[in-house]
N, C-alpha and C positions, 0 to 999 in steps of 0.2 A: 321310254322314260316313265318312271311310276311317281304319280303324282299324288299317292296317299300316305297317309302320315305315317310313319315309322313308332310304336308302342309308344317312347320317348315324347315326340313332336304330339301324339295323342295327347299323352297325359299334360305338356304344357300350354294343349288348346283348352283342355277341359279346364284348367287352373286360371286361366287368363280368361276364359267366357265367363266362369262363377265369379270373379272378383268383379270385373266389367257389370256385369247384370243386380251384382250386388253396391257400386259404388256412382256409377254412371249419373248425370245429370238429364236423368230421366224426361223432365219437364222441360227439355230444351229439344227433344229425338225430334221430333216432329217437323221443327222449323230449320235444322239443320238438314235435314235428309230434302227439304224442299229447295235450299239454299244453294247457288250456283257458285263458278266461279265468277268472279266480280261482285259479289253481295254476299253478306252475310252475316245477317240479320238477327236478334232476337229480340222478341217483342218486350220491352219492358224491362228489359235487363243490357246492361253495358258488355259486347261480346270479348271486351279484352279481359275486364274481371273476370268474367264463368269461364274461359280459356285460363288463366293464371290458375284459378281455383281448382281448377280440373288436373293441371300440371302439375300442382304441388300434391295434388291427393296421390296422384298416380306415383311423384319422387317418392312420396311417404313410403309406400305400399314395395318399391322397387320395379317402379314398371317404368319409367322414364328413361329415354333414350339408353331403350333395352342394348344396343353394340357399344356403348361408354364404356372403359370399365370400373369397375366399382368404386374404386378411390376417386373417382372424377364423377361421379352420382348416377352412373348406370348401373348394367348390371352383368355386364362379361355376357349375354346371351351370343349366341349362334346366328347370321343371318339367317336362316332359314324359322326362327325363334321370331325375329325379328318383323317377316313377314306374316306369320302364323298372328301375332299382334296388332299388325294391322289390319286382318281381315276379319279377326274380333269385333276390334274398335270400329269398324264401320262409321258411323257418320256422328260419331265422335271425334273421330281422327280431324275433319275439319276445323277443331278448335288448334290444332296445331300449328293451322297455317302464320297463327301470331309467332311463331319462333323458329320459322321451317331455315332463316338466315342463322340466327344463333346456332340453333342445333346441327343443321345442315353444311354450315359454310365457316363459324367464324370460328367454333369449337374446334372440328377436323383442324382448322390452322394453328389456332392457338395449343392445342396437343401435340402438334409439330416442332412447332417452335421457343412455344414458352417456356421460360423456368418450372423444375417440378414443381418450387413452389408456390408459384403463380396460377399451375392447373389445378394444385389441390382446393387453392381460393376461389376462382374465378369459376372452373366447370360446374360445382355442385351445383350453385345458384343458376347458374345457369340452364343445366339439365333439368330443376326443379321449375321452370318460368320464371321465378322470382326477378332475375333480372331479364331484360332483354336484349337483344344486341343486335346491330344493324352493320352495312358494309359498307364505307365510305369511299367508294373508288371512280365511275365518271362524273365528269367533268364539263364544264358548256364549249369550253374549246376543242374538246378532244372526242367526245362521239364516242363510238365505240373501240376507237386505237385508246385503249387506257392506258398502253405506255407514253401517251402525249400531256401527260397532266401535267398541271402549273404551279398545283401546290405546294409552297415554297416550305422545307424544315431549314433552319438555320442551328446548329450546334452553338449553345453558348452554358460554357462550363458542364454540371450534369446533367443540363437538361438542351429539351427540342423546341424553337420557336415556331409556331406554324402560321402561316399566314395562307389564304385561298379560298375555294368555293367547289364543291362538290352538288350534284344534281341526278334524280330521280332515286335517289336514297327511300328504300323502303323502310316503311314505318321508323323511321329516325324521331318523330314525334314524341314516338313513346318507349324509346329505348334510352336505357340506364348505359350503355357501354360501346363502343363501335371498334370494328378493325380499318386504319386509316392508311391508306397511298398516297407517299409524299416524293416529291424530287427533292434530292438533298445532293444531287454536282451537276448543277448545269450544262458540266463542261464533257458530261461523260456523254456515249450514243443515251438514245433514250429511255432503251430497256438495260442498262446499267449503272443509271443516276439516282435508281429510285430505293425508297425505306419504308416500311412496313412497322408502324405502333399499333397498340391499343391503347384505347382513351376514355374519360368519363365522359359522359356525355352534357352534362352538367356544369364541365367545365369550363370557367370564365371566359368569354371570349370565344365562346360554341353558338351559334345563333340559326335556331331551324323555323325555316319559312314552310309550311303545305305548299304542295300545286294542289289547284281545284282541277280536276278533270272532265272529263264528258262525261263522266257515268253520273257524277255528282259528289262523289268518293274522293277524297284524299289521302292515296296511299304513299304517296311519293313526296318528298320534300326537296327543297334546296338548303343545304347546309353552308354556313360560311365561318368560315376561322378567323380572330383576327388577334394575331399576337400570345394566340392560344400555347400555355406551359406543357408537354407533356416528358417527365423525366425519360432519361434514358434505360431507365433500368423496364421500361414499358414497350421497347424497340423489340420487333419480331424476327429474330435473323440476322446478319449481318450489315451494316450500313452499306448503302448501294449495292445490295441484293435482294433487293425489294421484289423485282420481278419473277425471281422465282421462291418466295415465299407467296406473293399474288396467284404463283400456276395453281397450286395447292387449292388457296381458294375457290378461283374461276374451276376448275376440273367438279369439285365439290360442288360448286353452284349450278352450275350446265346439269348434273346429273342429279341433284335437289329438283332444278326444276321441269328436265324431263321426264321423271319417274314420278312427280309431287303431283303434277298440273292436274285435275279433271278437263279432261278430254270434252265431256260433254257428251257420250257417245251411247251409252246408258242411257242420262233424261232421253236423249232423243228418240231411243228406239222404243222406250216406252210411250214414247208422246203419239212414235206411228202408229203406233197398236191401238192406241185410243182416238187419233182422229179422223174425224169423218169427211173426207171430201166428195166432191159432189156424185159420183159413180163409186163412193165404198168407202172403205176402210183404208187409210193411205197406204197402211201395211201391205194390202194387196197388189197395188201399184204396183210395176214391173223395175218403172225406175227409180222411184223410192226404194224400194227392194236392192237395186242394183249399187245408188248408193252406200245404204245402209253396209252389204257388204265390204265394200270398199273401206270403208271406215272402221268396221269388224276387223278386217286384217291389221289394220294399221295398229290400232288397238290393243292388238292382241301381241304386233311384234313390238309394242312399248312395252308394256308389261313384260316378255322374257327379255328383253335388251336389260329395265331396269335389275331383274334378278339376276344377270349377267354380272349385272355391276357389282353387285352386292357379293357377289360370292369372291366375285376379284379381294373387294375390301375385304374378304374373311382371312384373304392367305397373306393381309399386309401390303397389297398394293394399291399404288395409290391411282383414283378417278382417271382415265386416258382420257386422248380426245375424243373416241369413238363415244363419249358422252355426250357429242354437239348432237348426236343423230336424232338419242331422243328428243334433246331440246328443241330441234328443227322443226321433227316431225309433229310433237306436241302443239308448237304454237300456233304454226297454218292449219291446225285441225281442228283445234278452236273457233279461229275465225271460217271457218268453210262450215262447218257444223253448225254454228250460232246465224249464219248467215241463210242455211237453206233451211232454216227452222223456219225462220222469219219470211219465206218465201213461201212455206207451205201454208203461216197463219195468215196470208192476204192481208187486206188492208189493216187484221188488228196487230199486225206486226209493229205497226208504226206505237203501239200505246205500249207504255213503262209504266212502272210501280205494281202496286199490293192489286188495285180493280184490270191488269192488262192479265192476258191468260200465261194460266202456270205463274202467276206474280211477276213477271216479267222478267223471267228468268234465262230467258236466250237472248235477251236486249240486253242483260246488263253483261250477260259472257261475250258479246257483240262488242261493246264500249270500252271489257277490260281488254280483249284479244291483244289489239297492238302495243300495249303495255309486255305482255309476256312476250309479243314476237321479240322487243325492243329487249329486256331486260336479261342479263347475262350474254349480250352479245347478238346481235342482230343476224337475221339468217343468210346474210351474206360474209358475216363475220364466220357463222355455224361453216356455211361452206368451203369456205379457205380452208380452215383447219380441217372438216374430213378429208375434201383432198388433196393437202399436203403430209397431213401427220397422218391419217388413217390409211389413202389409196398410195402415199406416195409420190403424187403428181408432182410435177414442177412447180415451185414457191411464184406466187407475183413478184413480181417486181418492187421493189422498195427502195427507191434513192434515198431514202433521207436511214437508212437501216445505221448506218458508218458511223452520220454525223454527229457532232457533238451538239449537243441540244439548243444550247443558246444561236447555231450556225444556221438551226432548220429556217426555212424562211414563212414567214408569216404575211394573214393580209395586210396590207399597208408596212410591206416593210422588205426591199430590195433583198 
């Protein structure tokens, strides 16, 4: 396989580094390239503005969600384009994480299923940060079976009643727009009762609470509906085919954020190079070494899985399950990473913030880990589906698969 640019891919690295080095928020490289996952910080400035600002500059210019295409505010590139872009943007690219849902998960679906007219409205803004957009799909009852939600749509005339509560919604705080999962027939099994809106987020009867977390971070909310309008003409798909407008998403999500996550695998191996334990250099260490590489391959088979994916998307297909892999492999690697960081800084493992070393940048990847293990499906959720849709294997078991939803039995209730 030759991994050097082709004349072409040449000329659109050289075009895309000159506009980068000419437009970039220079005054922020520094603190960004020190910034982990679970923090991310700038001193003095709000990181969702200089992200939005960064976004819009970049739509101006035509660099924003370079595989869009152009009538939906991208710009028709190539995946291979695509990635050549992001190895530009370097530690810029982490201002994106404010919209890695929108752009990642709610667009793909909304290009799906929306009316043209609705993608000409909704994507540009979109593409540009201008709006933001969040995914409103688990639930406190329902865990990671998202076909067990509660929240009720009622049809009355042209529009959707919603009534319910949705949980760990990222960044909902500061989203303008969401993609919402509603049960609208009770009566059906549970993966064929459900509907698929988009909604303002603003709208009456929208009510978003933070969770506080360990890290100290609020990324995650609880949203509650109550009596909430959203017209029909807002509806993604057909009524009670919610579930498979939802695959789209979830496929899109899983492989957002297995190919999105920082690994942590980079700080780390810089940190061995540079720390001294008591007989050397830890780098020298046989079994830091041996780690190190372990985590090397892993690393290395995330990175081609995700361009794997990407090329699939080139030819029009859509996310498979074989995307739980990265996202599995991603999040335990995190916390295995962020954890023998903290083992090798001895006792100053235990301090956090700006005076704990390296800023306390493998504590706060420590804090966020089980967030990403959790988020798009929990690694036993990841499991089922590799081995059933990817290896094959025999399906678990599922008695309530038939029932009709209202029949499932619940706590306190025969």
């Amino acid at each position: 396989m030759n991994f050097e640019d082709t004349p072409q891919e040449a000329a659109f690295r050289a075009e895309a580094r000159a506009w980068i080095t000419a437009n970039a928020p220079k005054q922020y490289e520094d603190e960004l390239r020190k910034s982990s996952l679970g923090r991310t910080r700038l001193e003095g400035a709000n990181v969702l503005e200089v992200a939005k600002a960064w976004q819009k500059k970049k739509a101006d210019a035509g660099w924003a969600c370079l595989h869009w295409p152009k009538d939906y505010g991208g710009r028709g590139s190539s995946p291979i384009e695509r990635v050549i872009w992001q190895q530009e943007e370097g530690a810029f690219g982490k201002l994106s994480a404010m919209f890695i849902i929108g752009h990642g998960m709610c667009g793909p679906t909304m290009m799906a299923f929306a009316s043209e007219e609705q993608k000409r409205h909704y994507l540009p803004p979109l593409a540009s940060g201008e709006n933001v957009w969040c995914q409103l799909f688990s639930e406190p009852s329902a865990g990671s079976d998202v076909a067990g939600l509660r929240t009720r749509a009622e049809k009355r005339g042209d529009d959707w009643i919603v009534n319910g509560q949705k949980i760990w919604t990222s960044g909902a705080h500061y989203s303008d727009y969401g993609i919402l999962l509603t049960r609208t027939d009770p009566t059906a099994p549970k993966h064929k009762g459900l509907t698929m809106f988009f909604l303002d987020m603003k709208s009456p009867g929208v009510e978003v609470r933070p969770i506080k977390q360990a890290s100290g971070q609020s990324d995650f909310n609880e949203v509650y509906f109550s009596d909430v309008k959203i017209p029909d003409a807002q509806r993604l798909g057909n009524v009670n085919d919610g579930w498979n407008v939802a695959l789209t998403t979830l496929m899109n999500e899983r492989m957002s954020i297995g190919a999105g996550v920082a690994t942590g695998f980079p700080e780390l191996f810089e940190f061995c190079n540079n720390l001294m334990l008591e007989d050397g250099l830890a780098i020298d260490d046989r079994n830091v070494r041996s780690k190190l590489a372990n985590w090397a391959v892993r690393a290395s088979g995330l990175k081609y899985t995700s361009l794997r994916a990407i090329s699939a998307l080139s030819k029009g297909e859509r996310p498979g399950p074989e995307n739980s892999i990265g996202k599995l492999v991603a999040g335990a690697m995190i916390q295995e990473v962020a954890m023998f960081a903290l083992d090798l800084e001895g006792a100053a493992g235990v301090l956090n913030g700006p005076e704990a070393e390296l800023a306390g940048k493998f504590q706060a990847m420590l804090l966020r880990a089980p967030g990403t293990r959790v988020e798009g499906g929990t690694d036993e959720i990841m499991r089922n589906i590799i081995a059933e849709r990817v290896l094959g294997l025999p399906g678990d078991v599922r008695v309530d698969k038939d029932l009709p939803f209202n029949q499932i039995p619940t706590k306190g209730r025969a």
